[in-house]
VEXLUM-81361 format. One line per field, with one value per residue: residue number from 1; residue in three letters; z, y, x of N, C-alpha, C in turn. Coordinates in pm, whole numbers, padded with zeros to 5 digits. Each point is the difference from the previous one (the first is absolute). Layout:
<atoms>
num <- c(NUM,...)
residu <- c(ALA,...)
n.w <- c(Z,...)
n.v <- c(Y,...)
n.u <- c(X,...)
ca.w <- c(Z,...)
ca.v <- c(Y,...)
ca.u <- c(X,...)
c.w <- c(Z,...)
c.v <- c(Y,...)
c.u <- c(X,...)
</atoms>
This chain:
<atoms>
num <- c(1,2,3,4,5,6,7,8,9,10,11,12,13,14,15,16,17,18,19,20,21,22,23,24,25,26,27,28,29,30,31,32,33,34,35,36,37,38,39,40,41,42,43,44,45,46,47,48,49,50,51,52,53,54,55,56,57,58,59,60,61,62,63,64,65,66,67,68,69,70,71,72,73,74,75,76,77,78,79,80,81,82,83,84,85,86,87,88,89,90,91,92,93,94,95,96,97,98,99,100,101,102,103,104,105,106,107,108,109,110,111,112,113,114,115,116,117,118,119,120,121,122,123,124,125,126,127,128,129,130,131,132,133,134,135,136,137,138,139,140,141,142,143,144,145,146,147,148,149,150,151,152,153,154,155,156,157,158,159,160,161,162,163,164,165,166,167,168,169,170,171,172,173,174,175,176,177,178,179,180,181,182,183,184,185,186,187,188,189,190,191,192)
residu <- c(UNK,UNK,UNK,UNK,UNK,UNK,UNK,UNK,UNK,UNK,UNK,UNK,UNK,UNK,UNK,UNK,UNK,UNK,UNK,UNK,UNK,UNK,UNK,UNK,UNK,UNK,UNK,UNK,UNK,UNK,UNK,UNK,UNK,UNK,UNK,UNK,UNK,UNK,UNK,UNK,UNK,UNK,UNK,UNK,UNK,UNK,UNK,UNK,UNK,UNK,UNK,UNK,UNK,UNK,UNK,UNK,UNK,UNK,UNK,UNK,UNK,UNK,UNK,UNK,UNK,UNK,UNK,UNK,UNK,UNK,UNK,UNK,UNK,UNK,UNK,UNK,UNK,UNK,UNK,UNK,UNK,UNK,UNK,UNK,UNK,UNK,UNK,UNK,UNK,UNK,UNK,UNK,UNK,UNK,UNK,UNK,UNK,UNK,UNK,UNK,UNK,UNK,UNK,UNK,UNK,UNK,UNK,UNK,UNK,UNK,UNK,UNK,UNK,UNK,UNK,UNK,UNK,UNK,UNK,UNK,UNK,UNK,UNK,UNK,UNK,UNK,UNK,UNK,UNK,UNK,UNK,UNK,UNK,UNK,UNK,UNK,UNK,UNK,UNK,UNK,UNK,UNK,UNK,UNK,UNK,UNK,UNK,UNK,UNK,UNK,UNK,UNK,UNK,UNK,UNK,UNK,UNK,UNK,UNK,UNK,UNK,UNK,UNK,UNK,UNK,UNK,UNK,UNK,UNK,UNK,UNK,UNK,UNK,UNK,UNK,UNK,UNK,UNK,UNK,UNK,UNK,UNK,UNK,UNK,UNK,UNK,UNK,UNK,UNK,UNK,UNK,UNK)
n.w <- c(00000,-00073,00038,-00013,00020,00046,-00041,00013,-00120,00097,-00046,00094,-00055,00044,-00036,-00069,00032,-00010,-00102,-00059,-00014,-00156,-00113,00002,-00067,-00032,-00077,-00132,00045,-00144,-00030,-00169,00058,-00045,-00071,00035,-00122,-00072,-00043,00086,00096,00097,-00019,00089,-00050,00095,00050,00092,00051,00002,00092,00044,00131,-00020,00105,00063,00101,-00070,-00027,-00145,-00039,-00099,-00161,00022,-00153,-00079,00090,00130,-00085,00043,00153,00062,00100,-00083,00119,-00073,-00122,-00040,-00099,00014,-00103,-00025,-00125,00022,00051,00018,00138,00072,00029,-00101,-00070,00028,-00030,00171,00030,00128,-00026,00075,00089,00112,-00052,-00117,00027,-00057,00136,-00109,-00086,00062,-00135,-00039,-00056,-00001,-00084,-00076,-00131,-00077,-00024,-00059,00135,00001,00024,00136,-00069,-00011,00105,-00041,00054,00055,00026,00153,00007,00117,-00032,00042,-00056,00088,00007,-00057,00121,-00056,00117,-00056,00082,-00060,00025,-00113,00091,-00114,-00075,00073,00061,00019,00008,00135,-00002,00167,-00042,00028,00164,00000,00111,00031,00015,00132,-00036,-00010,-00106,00016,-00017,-00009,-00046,-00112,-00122,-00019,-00029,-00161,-00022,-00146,-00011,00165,00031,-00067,-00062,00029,00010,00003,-00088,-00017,00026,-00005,-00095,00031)
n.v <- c(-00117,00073,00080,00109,00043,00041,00161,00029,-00095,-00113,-00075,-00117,-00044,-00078,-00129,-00054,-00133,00145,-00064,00047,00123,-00086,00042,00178,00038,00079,-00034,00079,00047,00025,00143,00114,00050,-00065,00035,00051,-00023,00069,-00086,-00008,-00146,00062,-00114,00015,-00060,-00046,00001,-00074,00042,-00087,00021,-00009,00075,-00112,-00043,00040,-00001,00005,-00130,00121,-00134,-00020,00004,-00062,00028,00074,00019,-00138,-00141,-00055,-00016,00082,-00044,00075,00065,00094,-00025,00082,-00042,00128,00063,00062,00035,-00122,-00087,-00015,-00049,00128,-00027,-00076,-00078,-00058,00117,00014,-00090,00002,-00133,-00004,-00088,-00021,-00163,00031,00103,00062,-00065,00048,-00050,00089,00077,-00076,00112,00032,00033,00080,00017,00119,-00021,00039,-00019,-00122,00081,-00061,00142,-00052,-00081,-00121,-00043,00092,-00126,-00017,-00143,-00049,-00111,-00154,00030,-00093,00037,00093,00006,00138,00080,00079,00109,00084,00042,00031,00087,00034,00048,-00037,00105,-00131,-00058,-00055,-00070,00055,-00112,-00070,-00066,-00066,00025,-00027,-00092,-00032,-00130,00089,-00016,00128,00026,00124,00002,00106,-00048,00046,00107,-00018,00081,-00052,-00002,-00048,-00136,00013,00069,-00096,-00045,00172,-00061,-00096,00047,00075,-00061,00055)
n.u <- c(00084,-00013,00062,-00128,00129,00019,00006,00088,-00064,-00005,-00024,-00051,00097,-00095,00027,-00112,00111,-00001,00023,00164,00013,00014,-00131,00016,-00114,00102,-00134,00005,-00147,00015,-00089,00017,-00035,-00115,00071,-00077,00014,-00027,00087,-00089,-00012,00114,00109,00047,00145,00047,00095,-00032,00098,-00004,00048,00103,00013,00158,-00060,00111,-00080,-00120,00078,-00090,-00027,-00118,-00038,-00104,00024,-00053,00075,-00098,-00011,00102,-00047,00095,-00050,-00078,-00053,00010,-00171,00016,-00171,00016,00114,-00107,-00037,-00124,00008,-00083,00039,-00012,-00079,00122,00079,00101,00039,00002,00072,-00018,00066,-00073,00089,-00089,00032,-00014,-00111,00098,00065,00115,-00041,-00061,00067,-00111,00127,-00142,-00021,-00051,00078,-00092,00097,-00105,-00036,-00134,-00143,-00030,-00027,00095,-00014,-00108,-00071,00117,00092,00031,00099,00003,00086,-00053,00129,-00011,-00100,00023,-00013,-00108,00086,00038,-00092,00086,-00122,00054,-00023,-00042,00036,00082,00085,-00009,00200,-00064,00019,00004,00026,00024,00040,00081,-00030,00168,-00086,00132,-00064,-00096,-00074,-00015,-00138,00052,-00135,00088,00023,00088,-00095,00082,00166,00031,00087,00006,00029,00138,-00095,-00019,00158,-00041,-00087,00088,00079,-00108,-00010,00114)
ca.w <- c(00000,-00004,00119,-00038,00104,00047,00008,00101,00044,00042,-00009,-00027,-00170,00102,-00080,00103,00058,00096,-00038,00022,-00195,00013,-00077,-00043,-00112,00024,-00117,-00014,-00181,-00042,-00121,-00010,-00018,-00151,-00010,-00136,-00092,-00114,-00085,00091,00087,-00087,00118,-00031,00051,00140,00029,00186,00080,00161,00050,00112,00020,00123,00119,00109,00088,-00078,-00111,-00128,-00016,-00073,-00025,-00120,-00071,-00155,-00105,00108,-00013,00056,00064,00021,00078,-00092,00034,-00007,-00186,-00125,-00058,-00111,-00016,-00075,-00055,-00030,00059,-00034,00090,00091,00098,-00037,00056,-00005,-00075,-00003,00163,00092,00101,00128,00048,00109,00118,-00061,00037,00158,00086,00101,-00059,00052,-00065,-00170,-00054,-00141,-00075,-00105,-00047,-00143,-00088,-00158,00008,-00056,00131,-00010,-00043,-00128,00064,00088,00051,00064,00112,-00004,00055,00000,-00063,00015,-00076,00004,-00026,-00043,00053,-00004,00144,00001,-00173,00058,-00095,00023,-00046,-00065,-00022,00020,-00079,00054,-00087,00043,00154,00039,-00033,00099,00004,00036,00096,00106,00173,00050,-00075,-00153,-00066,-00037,-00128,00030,-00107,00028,-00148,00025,-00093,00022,-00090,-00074,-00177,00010,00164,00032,00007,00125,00161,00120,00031,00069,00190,00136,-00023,00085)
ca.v <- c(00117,00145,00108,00137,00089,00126,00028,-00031,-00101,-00086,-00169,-00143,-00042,-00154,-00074,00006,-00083,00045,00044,00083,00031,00009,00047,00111,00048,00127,00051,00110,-00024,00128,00028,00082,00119,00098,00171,00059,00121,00079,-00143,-00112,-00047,-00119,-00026,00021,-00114,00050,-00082,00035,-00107,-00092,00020,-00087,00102,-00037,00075,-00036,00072,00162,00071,-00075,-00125,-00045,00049,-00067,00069,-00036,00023,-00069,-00068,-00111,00026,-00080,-00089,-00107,-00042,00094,00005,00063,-00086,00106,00127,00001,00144,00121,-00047,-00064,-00107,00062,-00057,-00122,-00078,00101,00021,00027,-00119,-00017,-00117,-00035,-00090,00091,-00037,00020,00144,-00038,00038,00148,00086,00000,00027,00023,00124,-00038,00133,00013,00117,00039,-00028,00111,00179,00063,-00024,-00095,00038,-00109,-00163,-00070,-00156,-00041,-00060,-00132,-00105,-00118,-00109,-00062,-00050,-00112,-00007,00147,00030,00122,00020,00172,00106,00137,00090,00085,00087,00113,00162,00131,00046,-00082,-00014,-00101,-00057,-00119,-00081,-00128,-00053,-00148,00003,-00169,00017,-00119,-00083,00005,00188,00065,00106,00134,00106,00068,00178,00107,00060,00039,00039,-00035,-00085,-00120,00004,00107,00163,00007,-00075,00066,-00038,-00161,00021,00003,-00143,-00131)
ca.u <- c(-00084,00054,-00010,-00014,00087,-00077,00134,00041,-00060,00070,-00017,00130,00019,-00058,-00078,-00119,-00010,00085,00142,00046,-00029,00112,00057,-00106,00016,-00083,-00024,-00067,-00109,-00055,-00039,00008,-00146,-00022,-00008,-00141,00018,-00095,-00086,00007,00068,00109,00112,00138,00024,00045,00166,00029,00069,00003,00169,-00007,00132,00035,00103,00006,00036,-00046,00117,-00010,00112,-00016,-00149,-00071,-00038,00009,00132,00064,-00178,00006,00129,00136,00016,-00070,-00114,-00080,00042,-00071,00045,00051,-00084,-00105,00035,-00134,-00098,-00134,-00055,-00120,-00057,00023,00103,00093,00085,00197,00018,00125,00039,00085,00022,-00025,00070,00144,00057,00128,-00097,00049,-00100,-00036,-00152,00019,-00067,-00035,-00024,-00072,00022,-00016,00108,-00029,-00039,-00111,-00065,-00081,-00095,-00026,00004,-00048,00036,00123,-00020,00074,-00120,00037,-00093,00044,00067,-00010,-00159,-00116,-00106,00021,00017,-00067,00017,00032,-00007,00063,-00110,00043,-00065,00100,00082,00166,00001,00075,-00028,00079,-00161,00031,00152,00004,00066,-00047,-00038,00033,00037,-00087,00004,-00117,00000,-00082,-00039,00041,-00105,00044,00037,00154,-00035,00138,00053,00135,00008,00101,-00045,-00093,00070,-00081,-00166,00034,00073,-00088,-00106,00100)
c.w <- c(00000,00076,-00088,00069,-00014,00076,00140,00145,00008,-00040,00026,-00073,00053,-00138,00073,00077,00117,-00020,-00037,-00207,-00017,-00122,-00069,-00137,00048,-00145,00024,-00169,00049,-00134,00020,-00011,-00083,00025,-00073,-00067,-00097,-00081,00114,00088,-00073,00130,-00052,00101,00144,-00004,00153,-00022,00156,00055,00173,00066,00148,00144,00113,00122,-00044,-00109,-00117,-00013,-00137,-00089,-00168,-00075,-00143,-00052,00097,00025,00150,00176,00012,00014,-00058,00072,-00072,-00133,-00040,-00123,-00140,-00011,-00036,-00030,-00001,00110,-00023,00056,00044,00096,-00034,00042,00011,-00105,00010,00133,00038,00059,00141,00016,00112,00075,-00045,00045,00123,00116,00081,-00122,00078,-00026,-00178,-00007,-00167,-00056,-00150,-00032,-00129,-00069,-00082,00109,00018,00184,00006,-00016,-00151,-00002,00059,00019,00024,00138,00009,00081,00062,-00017,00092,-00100,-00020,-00063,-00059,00044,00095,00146,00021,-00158,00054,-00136,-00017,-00049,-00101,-00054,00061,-00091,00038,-00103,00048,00156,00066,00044,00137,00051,00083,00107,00128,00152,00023,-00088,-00133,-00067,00026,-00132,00052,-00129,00059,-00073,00062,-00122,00000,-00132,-00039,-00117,00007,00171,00041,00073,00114,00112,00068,00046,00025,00123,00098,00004,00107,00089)
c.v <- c(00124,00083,00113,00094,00171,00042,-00027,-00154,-00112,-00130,-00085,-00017,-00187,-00030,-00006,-00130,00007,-00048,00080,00028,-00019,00065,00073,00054,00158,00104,00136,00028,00177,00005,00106,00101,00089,00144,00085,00137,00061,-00102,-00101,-00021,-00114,-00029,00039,-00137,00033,-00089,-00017,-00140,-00045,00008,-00137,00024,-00127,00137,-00107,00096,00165,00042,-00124,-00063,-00039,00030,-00060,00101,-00058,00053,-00074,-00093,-00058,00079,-00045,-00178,-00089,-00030,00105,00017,00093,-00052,00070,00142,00023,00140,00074,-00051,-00077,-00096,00066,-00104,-00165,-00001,00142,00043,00006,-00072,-00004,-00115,-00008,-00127,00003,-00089,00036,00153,00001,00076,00145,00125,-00009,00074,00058,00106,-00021,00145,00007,00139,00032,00018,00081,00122,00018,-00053,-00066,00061,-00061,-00105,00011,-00150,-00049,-00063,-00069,-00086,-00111,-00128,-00097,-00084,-00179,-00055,00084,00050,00131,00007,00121,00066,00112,00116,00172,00148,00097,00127,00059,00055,-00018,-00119,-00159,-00050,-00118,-00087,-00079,-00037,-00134,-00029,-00128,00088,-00132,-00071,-00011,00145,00047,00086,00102,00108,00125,00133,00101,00080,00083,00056,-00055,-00116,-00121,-00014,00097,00095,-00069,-00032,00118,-00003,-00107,-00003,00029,-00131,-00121,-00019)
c.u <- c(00089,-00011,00031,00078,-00030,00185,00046,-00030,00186,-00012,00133,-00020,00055,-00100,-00142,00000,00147,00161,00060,-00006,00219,00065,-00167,00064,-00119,-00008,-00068,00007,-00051,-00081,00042,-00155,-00027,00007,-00105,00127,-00072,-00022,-00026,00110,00115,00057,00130,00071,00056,00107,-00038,00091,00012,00130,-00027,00111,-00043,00058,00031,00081,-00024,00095,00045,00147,-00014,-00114,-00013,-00096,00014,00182,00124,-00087,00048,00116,00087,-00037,-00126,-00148,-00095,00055,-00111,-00051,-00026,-00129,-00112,-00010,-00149,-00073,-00160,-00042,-00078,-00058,-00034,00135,00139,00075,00151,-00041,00179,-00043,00101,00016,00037,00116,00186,00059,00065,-00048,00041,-00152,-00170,-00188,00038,-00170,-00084,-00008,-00013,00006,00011,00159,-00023,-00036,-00104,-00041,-00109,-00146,-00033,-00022,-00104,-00024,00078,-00021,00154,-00061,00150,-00037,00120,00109,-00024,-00139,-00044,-00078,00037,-00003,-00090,00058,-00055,-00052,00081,-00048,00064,-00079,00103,00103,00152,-00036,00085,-00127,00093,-00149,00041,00123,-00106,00170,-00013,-00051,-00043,00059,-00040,00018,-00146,00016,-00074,-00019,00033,-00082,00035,00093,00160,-00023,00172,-00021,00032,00006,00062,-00078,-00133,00029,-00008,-00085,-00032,00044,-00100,-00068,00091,-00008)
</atoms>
């Protein structure tokens, strides 16, 4: 069963027979929003890319992106770019694989984020979402709708952080504004 997250919402990321998850796929599907012009409504295509900024101890170690598919250490893959988007509220267009038991254990929370690459704002996007999914089964954990109409041009969407022995996931939507993780690790740091 899916869990609808609401910002700043928490979930164990605990199978529903109370085992531990050992490997998430955290997707995100967009459309681009028709624009009305003097001949009608058109789209224009949208670029968002998915980034996955390892930390440990509040300090970036490592980060999965479209120009770094795979980390150092191999628990965390990108499984590529997507240049327009068109999943919307179907399957994904750009996914980060974790392997929750392979991420070394001095990393301590994986930063997700989502950012326009061309410039354009999420006043152009809608049916943007991300979603975790059980990597082993398919079977969707939560899904995080991501609100737009604004005039930024990034969100830090979700981190998936250990407490105790397991991870949680906390929805984050929080509107940023940049091109590239690079230009949002200021707006990533209070989230730690």
């Amino acid at each position: 069963m899916t869990v609808n997250m609401t910002k700043g919402q928490a979930i164990s990321l605990q199978k529903s027979d109370g085992g531990t998850l050992t490997a998430v796929r955290m997707g995100l599907g967009w459309q681009a929003a028709p624009r009305r012009g003097l001949f009608g409504s058109r789209t224009r295509e949208i670029d968002l890319d998915a980034s996955a900024v390892l930390f440990a101890d509040k300090q970036p170690v490592d980060v999965v992106f479209f120009r770094h598919l795979v980390s150092d250490d191999g628990s965390v893959k990108h499984t590529g770019d997507n240049l327009v988007g068109g999943a919307g509220s179907g399957g994904d267009d750009e996914a980060i694989l974790v392997d929750l038991q392979r991420v070394p254990v001095h990393i301590d929370q994986i930063v997700f984020t989502v950012n326009s690459f061309t410039g354009q704002t999420f006043q152009e996007v809608q049916n943007a979402f991300c979603r975790i999914v059980d990597e082993t089964n398919g079977q969707e954990l939560a899904r995080y709708t991501l609100d737009g109409g604004g005039q930024y041009t990034a969100q830090i969407m979700a981190k998936v952080h250990r407490a105790g022995s397991g991870w949680k996931m906390t929805a984050l939507g929080n509107p940023a504004n940049g091109r590239t993780f690079q230009d949002l690790m200021p707006a990533i740091l209070p989230h730690l």
